[in-house]
BADRENSE-427576 format. One record per residue (C-alpha): residue number from 1; x, y, z. Coordinates in steps of 0.2 Angstrom, whole numbers, plus 2048, in hexadecimal, padded with zeros to 3 digits. Last residue first. Layout:
BEGIN
    i  east  north   up
  NUM     X      Y    Z
...
This chain:
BEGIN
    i  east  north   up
  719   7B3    7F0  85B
  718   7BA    7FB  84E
  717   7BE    80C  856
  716   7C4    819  84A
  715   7CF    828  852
  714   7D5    838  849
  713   7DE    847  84D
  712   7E0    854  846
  711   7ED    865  848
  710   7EF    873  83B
  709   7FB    87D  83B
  708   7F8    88D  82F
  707   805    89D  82A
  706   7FB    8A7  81E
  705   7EA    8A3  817
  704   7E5    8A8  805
  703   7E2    8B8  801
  702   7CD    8BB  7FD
  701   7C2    8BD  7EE
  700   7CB    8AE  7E2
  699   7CD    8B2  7D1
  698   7DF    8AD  7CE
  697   7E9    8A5  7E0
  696   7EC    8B3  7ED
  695   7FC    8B6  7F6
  694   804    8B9  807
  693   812    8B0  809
  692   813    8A9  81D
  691   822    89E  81A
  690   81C    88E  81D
  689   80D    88F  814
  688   803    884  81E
  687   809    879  82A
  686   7FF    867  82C
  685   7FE    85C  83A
  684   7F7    84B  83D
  683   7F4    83F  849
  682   7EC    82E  847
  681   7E4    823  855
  680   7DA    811  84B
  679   7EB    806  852
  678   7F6    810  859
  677   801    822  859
  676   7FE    820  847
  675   80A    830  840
  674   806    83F  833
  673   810    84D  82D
  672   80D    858  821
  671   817    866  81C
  670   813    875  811
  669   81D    881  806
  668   815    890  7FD
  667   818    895  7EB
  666   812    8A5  7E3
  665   80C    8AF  7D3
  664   808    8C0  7D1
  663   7F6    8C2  7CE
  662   7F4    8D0  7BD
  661   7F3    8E0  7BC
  660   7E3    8E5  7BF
  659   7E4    8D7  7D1
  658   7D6    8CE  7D0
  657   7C7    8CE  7DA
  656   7C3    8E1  7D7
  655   7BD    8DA  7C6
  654   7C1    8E7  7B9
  653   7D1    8DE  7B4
  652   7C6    8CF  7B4
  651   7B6    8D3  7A9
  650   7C7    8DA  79A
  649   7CC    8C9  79B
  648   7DE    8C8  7A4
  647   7ED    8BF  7A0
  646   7F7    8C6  7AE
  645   7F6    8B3  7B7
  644   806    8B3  7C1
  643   80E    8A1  7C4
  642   807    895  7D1
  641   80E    88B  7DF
  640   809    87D  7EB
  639   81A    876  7F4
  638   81C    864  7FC
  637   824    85C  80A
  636   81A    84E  811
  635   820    842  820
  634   81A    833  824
  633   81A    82A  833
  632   814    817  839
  631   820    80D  831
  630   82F    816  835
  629   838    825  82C
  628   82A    826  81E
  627   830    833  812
  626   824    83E  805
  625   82C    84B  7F8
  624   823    857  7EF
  623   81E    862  7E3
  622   80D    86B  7DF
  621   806    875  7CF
  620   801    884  7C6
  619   800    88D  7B6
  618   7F4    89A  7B7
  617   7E2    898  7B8
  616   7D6    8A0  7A9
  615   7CA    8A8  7B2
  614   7C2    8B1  7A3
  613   7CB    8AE  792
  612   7D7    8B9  78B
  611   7D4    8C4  77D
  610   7CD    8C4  76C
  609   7CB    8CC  75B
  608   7B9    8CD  753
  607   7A9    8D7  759
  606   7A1    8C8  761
  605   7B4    8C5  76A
  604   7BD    8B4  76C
  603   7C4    8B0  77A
  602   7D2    8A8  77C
  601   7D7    89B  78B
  600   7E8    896  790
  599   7E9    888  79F
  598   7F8    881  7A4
  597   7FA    872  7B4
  596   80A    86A  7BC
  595   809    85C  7CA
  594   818    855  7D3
  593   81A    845  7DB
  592   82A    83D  7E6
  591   82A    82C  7F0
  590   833    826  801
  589   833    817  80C
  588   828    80A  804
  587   833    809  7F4
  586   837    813  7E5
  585   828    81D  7E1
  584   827    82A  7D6
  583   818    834  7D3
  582   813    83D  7C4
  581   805    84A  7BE
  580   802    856  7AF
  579   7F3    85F  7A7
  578   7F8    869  797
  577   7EB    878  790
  576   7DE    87E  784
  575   7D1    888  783
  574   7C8    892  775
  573   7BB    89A  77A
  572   7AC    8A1  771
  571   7A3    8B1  770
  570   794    8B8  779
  569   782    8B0  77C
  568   77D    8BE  788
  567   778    8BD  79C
  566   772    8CF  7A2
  565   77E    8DB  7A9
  564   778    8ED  7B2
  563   787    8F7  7BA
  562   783    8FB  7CA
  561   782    90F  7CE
  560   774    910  7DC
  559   768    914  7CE
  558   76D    907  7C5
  557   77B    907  7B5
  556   774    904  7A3
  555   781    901  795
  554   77B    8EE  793
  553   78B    8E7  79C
  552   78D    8D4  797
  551   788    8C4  7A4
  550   792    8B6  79A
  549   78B    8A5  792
  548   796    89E  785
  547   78F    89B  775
  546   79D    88E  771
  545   7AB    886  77A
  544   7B8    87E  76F
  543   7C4    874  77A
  542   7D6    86E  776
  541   7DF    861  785
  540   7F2    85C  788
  539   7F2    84D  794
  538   802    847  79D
  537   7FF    838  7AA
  536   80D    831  7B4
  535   80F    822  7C2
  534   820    81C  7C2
  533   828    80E  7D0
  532   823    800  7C4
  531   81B    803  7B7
  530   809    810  7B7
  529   80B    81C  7A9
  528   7FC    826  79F
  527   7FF    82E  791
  526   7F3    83C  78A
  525   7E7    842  77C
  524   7D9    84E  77E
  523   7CB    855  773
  522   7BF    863  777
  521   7AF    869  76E
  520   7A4    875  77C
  519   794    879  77B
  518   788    886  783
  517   772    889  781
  516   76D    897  77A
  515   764    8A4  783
  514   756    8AF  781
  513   74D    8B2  793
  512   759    8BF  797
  511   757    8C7  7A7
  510   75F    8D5  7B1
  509   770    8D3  7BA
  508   774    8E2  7C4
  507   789    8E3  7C6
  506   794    8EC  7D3
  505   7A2    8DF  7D2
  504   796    8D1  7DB
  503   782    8D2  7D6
  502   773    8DC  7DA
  501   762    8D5  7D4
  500   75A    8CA  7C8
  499   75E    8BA  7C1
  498   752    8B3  7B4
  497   75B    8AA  7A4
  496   76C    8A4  7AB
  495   768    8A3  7BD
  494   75A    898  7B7
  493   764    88B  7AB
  492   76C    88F  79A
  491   76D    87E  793
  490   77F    876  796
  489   788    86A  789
  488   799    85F  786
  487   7A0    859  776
  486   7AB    84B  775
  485   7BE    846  76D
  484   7C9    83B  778
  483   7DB    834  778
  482   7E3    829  784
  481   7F4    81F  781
  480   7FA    812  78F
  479   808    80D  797
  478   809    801  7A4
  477   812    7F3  79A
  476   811    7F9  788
  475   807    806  77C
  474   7F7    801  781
  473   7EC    80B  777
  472   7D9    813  783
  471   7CE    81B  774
  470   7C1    826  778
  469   7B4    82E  76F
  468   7A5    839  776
  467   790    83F  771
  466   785    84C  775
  465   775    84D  76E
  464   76C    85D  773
  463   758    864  778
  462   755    875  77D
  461   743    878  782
  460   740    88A  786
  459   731    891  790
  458   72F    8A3  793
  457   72A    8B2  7A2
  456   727    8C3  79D
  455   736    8CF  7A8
  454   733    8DC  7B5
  453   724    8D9  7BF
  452   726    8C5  7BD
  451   722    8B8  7B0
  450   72A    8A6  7B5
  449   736    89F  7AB
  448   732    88C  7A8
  447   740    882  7A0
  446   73E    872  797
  445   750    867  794
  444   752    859  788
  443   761    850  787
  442   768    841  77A
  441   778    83A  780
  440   784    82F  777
  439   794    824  77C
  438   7A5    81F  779
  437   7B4    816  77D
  436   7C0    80B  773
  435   7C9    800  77A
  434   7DD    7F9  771
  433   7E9    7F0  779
  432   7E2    7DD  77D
  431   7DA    7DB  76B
  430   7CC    7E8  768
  429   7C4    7EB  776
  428   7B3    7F6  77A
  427   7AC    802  781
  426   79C    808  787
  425   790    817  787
  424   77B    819  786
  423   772    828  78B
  422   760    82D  78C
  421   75B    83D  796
  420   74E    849  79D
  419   752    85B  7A3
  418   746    865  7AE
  417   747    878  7B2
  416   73B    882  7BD
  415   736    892  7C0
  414   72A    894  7CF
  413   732    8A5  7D6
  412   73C    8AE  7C8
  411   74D    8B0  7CE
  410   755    8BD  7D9
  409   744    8C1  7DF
  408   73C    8D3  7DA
  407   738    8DE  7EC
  406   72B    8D9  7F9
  405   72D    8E8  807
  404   732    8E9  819
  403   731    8F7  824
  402   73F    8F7  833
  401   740    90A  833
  400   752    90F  82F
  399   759    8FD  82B
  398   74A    900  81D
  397   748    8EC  819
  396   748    8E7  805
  395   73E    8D6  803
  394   743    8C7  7F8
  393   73C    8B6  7F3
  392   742    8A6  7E7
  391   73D    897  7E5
  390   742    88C  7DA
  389   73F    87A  7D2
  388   749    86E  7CA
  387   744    85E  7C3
  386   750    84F  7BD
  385   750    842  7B2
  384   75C    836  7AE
  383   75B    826  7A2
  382   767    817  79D
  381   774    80C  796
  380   784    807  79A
  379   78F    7FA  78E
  378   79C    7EE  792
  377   7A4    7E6  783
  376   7B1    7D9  782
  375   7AB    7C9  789
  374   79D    7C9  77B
  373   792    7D6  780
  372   792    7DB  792
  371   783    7E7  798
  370   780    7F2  7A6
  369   76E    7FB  7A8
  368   76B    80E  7B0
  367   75E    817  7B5
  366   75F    826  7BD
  365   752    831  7C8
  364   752    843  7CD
  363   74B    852  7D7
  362   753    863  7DA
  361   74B    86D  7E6
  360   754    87E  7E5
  359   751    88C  7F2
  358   753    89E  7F3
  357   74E    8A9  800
  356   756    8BD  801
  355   756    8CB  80B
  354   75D    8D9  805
  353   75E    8E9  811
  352   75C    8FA  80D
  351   767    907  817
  350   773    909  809
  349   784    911  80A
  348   78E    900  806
  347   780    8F4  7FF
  346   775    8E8  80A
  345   777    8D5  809
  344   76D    8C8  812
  343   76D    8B8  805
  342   762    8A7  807
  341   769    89A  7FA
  340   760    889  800
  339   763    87A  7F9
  338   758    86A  7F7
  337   75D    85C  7F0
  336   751    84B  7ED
  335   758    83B  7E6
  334   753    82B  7DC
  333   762    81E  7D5
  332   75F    80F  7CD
  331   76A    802  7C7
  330   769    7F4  7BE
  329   777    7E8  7BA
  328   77C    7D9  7AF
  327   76E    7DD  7A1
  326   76E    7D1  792
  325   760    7C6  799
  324   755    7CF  7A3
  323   752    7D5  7B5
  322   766    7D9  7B5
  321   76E    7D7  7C7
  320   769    7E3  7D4
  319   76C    7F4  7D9
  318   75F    800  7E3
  317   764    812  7E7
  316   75C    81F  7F2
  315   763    831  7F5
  314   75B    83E  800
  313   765    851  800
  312   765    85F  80C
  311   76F    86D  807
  310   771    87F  811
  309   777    891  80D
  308   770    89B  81B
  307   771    8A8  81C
  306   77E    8AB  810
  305   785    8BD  814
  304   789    8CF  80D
  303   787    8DC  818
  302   78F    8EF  815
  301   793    8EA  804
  300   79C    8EF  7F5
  299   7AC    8F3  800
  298   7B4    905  7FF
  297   7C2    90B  7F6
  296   7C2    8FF  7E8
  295   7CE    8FC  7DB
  294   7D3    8EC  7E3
  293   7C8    8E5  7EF
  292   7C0    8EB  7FE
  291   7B9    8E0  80C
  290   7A7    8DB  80D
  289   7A4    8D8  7F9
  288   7B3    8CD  7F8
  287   7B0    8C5  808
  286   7A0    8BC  807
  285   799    8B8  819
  284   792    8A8  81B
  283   786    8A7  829
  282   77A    898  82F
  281   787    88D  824
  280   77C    87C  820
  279   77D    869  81B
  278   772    85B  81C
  277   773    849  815
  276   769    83A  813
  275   76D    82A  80E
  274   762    818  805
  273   76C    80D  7FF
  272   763    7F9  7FA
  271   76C    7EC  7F2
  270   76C    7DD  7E7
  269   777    7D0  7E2
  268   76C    7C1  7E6
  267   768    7C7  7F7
  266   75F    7D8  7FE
  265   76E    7DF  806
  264   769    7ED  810
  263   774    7FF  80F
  262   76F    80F  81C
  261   777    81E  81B
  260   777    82D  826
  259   77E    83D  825
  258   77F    84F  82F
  257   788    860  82D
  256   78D    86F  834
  255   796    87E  82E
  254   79C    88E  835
  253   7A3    89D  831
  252   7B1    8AC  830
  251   7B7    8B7  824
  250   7B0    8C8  82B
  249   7BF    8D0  82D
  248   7CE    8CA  823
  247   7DC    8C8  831
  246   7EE    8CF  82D
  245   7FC    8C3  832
  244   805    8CA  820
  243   801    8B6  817
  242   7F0    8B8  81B
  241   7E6    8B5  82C
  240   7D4    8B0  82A
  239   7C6    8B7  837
  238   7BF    8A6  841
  237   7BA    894  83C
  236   7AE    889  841
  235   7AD    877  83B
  234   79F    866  841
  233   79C    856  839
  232   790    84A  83E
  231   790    837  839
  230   785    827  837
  229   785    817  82E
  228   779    808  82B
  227   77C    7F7  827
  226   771    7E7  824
  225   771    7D7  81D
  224   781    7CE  828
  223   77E    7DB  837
  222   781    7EF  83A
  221   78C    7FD  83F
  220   792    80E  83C
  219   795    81D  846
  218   79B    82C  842
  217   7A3    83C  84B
  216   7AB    849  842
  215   7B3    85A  848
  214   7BB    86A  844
  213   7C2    878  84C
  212   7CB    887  840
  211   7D2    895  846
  210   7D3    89C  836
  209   7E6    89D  836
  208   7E8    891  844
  207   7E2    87F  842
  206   7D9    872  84D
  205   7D2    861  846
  204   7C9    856  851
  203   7C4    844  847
  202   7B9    836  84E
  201   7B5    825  848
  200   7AA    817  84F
  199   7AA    807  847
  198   79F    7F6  846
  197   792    7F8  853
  196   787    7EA  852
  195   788    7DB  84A
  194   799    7D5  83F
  193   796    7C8  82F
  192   794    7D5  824
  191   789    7E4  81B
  190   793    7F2  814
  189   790    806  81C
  188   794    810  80E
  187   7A1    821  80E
  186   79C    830  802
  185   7A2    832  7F0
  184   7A2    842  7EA
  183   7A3    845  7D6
  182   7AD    852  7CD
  181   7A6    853  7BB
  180   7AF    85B  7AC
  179   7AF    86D  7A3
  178   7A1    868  79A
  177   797    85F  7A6
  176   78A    869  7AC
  175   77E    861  79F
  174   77D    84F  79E
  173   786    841  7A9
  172   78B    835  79D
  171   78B    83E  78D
  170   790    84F  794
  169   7A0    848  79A
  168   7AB    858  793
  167   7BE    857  79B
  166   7C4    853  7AC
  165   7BC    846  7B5
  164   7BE    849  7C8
  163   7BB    83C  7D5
  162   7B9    840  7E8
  161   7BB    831  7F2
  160   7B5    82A  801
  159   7AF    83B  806
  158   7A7    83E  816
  157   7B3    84C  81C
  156   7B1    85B  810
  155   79C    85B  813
  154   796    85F  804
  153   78F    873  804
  152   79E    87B  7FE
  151   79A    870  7EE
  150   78C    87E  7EF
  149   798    88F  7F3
  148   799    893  7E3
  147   7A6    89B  7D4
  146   79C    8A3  7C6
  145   797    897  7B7
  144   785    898  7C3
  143   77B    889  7CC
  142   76A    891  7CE
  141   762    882  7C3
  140   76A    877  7CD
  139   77D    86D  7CE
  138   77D    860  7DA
  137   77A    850  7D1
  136   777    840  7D5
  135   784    832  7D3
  134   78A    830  7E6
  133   78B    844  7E5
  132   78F    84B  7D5
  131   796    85C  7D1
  130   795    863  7BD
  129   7A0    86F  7B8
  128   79B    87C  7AB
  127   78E    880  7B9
  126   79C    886  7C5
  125   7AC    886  7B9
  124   7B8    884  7A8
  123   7C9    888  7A4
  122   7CE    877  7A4
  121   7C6    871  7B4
  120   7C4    87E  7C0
  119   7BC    879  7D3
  118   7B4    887  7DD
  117   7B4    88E  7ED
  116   7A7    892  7FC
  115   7AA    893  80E
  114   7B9    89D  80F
  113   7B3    8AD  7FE
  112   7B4    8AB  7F0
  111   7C2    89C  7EE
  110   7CA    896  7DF
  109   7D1    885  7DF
  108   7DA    880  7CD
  107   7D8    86C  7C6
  106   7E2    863  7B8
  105   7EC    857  7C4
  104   7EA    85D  7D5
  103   7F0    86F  7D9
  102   7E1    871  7E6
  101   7D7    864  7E7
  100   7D1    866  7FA
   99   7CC    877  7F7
   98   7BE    871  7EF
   97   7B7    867  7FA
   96   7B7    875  809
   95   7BF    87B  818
   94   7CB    86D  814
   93   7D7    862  81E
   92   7E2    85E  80F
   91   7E5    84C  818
   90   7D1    84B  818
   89   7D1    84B  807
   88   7E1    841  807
   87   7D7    835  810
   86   7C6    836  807
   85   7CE    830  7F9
   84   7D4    83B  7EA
   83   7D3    837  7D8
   82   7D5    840  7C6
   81   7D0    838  7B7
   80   7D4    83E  7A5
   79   7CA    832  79B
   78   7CE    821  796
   77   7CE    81A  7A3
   76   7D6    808  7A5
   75   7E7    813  7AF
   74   7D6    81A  7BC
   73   7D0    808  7BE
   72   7BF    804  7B9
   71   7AE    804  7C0
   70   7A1    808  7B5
   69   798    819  7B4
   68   7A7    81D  7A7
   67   7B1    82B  7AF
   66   7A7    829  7BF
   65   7AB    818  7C9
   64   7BE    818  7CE
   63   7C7    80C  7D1
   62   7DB    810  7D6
   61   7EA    80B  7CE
   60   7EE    81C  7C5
   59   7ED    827  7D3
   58   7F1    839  7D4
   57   7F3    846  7E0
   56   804    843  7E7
   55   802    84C  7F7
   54   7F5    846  800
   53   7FA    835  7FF
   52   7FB    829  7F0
   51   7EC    81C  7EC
   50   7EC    80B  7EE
   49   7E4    805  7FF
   48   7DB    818  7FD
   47   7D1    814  7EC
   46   7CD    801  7F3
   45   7C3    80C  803
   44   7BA    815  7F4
   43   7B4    806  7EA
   42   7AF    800  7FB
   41   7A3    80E  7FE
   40   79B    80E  7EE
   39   791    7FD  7F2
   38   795    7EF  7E9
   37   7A3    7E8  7EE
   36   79F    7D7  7F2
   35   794    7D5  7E2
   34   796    7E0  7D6
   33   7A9    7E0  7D9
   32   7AA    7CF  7D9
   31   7A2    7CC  7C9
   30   7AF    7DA  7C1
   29   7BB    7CE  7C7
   28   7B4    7BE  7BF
   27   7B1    7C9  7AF
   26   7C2    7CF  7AF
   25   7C9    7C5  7A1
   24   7BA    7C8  796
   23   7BC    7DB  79A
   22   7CB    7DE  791
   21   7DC    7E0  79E
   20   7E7    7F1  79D
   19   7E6    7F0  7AF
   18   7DF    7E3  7B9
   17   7CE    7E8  7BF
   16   7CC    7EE  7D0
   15   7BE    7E7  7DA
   14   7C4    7D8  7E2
   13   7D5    7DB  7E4
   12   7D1    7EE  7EC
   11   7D2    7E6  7FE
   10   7C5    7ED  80A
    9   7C7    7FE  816
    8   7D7    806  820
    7   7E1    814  81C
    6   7F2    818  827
    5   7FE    815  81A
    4   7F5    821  80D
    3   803    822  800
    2   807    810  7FB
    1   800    800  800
């Protein structure tokens, strides 16, 4: 076992497939899988037997369950596929999921505001991303291209694994995906032989830059047909400390959240899930319009916070061997989200008051049938539908006088977006070194925008075939060639067409209910190494992304002087980049990884020429170095650096985000240390930018955190 030496959980042998292998000689193995491993908790507990620690970021021999809604292992893939278990999630001892894949293999943290944060896959974000959790998604129909606080709202410490697939995955998972998909994969009770209480796990975690205190408490037990888990998770955090010991006054918040599983085995190969989870931050401040930034003299806001931002979500899932000849597998998944976006903002000089309640209630099912045809095909096949409804109120208080008012909603109260689905994908092999992947989508999407005082309300019905091409080459032992070509897809959704109201950088967005839906055109081609002590992937990608969806000036400014944007179909981007990762490991004692990711994006202009792309992250990275003196230590060394981004859109030189003339790179050096005092006690610590720098990575609204140690400690009792 490598990289994760203090990970516990079931053996990957019986639900990994051998590398480079055709599925005829993995049937038995795949059987296994489906069978004793069947639940998507052991697929990730196999992930942390064989993936590398925090700080190597990439994992070749691992399974992984998303590229392909089959599982396969990530060197079999023939996507780009990123993978962290939930220990090095846990390892990066994050405010939030996000931050936890900072400079990982082809993905970019940028942060609002602490408490929210967003993923960038090549040049792309928010809804151009699409987040899953356990297979359902999280994106709604208020889900903006902005960065977001909503994966914020996934509790950073119940993850089994957290899966990216970088690149457009629109025929499997729909629209959303064009940038790629990051999945969250949450711990699963498994049903066995033991009765009762089967563990009992605890984590403190104390740091000093944000005065941070955490805890989780979980409990999970069960019998031979039945299990059931458990857990609570708890993190506070004060004012933040940069880099100059200066504290960002308001940065601080809280976060709560609770979960419980229950899994029953119903015999003969099938299963039962049914989970629940809640999340919420009571009080979110957002920095960046609290605090001024650059070019301003004065912040945009006088009050500006989430109250509250809060998930709850219901998932039921029921597998079971095929009900008919030619089917292996069934599954069926059903889920209910609902997400609350309540806002109390009021503007700098003003004495009215916004208060604002939004919600989301986001309703879905997938079907979805695996087929083997003729020992070297395996095909998956199914539906998806999913309904979305908002609702959305606001009233103006006089601060002066305590009268409250109804005032326009953010969004159109009673509008409604659902999308229906029929895909298909497979692969298959040619010989024992050729597999060729691929798949198609048809989509059909009805929005409903409701009439309001200020704008009619309409009905569009976009509807797209997306379709993908893969081919996984085995070029000799461990090494393999990937190349794929697909199209990816996103339907302008309700924040697109109706939102209404006051906006960051001193913007009013008005509506526009004529929009076109976006698509992107990308290819990739990479190697990927796995032979003896090397691990390695290189990919270089090229993406075509069409009718992009941007909030444009219209030449009108509020009477309180906001500039007035609506969403336009403007232009096209051309983005492409390189996306780089290698870990050497020689023996159990010591191993070295480093991680390098570029980016460029053009934008091309309605009225000709061009200029950089929005948010385009620099070129960035990690480097390390990891020794284990004694079996039961480790010691991680790494850096985290990025160069200066002064490629700037002419919408980011006038954000007061970013810097006008440009952000100036930076490097930071970490170490982690980590020692198993006994069996199930694990202590931990992790120093932070080392020598206090104070920098800010591209985009974000806030400096990152100075000088940080941060303490945990971890105990799992198994009776």
């Amino acid at each position: 076992m490598h990289g994760v030496p203090f990970s516990s959980g079931c053996s990957p042998s019986g639900s990994t497939r051998m590398r480079g292998t055709p599925p005829g000689r993995a049937r038995r193995v795949f059987a296994c899988a489906r069978t004793c491993l069947g639940t998507l908790l052991c697929a990730g507990l196999a992930l942390a037997d064989n993936a590398p620690d925090a700080g190597g970021g990439y994992a070749l021999d691992t399974v992984q369950v998303t590229g392909s809604r089959r599982l396969e292992t990530v060197f079999d893939a023939s996507s780009a596929v990123t993978v962290l278990t939930g220990d090095q999630v846990r390892q990066a001892m994050p405010q939030t999921l996000p931050e936890a894949l900072r400079a990982r293999t082809g993905t970019y943290f940028q942060q609002t505001t602490p408490g929210q944060g967003t993923v960038i896959l090549r040049g792309l974000k928010g809804s151009q991303v699409l987040h899953l959790v356990d297979g359902m998604r999280l994106n709604n129909a208020f889900f903006r291209s902005a960065p977001n606080q909503y994966l914020a709202l996934v509790d950073p410490y119940n993850v089994a694994a957290l899966e990216v697939i970088r690149g457009p995955s629109s025929t499997l998972y729909g629209g959303d995906a064009m940038g790629g998909v990051v999945q969250v994969l949450t711990p699963e009770p498994v049903p066995g032989e033991a009765s009762g209480v089967t563990a009992v796990e605890s984590l403190a975690l104390a740091g000093t830059a944000d005065q941070a205190r955490v805890g989780r408490f979980s409990v999970t037990g069960g019998g031979p047909r039945i299990a059931a888990s458990t857990g609570f998770t708890y993190q506070e955090y004060g004012h933040r400390k940069t880099g100059d010991g200066d504290r960002v006054v308001p940065s601080d918040y809280r976060s709560r959240a609770y979960d419980a599983k229950g899994v029953a085995d119903l015999g003969q190969g099938a299963d039962l899930m049914l989970s629940a989870q809640y999340s919420e931050q009571p009080n979110t401040p957002r920095v960046d319009e609290l605090v001024p930034g650059f070019g301003q003299t004065e912040p945009a806001s006088e009050e500006f916070a989430f109250h509250p931002n809060s998930r709850r979500f219901y998932h039921a899932r029921l597998r079971m061997p095929g009900p008919v000849r030619g089917i292996d597998r069934l599954t069926v998944h059903a889920a209910r989200q609902v997400i609350v976006d309540d806002r109390r903002t009021r503007d700098t000089g003003s004495t009215d008051r916004n208060l604002e309640d939004n919600e989301s209630d986001l309703r879905g099912i997938t079907l979805q049938a695996d087929s083997s045809v003729a020992d070297t095909v395996q095909i998956s096949w199914g539906l998806e539908y999913y309904t979305d409804e908002i609702t959305s109120r606001r009233r103006v208080e006089d601060t002066r006088t305590g009268e409250v008012r109804r005032v326009a909603s953010r969004f159109p109260d009673g509008s409604s977006l659902d999308s229906t689905a029929l895909f298909v994908a497979g692969d298959a092999w040619i010989g024992d070194v050729l597999r060729v992947s691929g798949g198609l989508r048809y989509s059909r999407f009805d929005i409903d925008i409701e009439a309001t005082d200020s704008a009619p309300g309409t009905a569009l019905e976009p509807d797209d075939v997306t379709g993908n091409i893969g081919l996984w080459i085995g070029l000799g032992p461990g090494l393999a060639l990937v190349t794929n070509a697909g199209r990816g897809f996103r339907p302008p959704n309700i924040f697109d067409l109706g939102t209404l109201g006051p906006r960051p950088g001193n913007r009013f967005n008005v509506a526009n209910d004529d929009l076109d839906p976006e698509s992107v055109y990308s290819v990739d081609a990479g190697l990927k190494l796995d032979h003896g002590p090397w691990q390695a992937e290189a990919f270089a990608y090229y993406s075509r992304y069409e009718d992009r969806i941007e909030s444009v000036p219209t030449g009108e400014v509020t009477a309180d002087g906001r500039i007035v944007v609506r969403s336009e179909n403007i232009g096209e981007v051309t983005l492409y980049g390189l996306e780089t990762g290698a870990r050497y490991v020689p023996n159990e004692r010591w191993e070295a990884y480093g991680v390098l990711n570029w980016t460029r994006g053009e934008d091309d202009l309605p009225g000709g020429g061009d200029q950089p792309a929005d948010r385009i992250p620099p070129l960035n990275g990690r480097a390390g170095l990891l020794v284990r003196p004694w079996p039961d230590v480790e010691v991680d060394g790494f850096a985290l650096f990025a160069a200066e981004q002064d490629r700037l859109s002419d919408r980011d030189a006038g954000d007061p985000r970013i810097d006008p003339d440009g952000t100036p790179g930076w490097a930071t050096w970490n170490l982690r240390t980590a020692w198993r005092a006994r069996a199930g006690l694990e202590l931990e610590l992790l120093l932070e930018n080392l020598l206090d720098k104070r920098y800010r990575e591209h985009g974000s609204g806030i400096d990152a955190r100075g000088f940080n140690g941060v303490l945990s400690v971890r105990w799992n009792l198994q009776p």
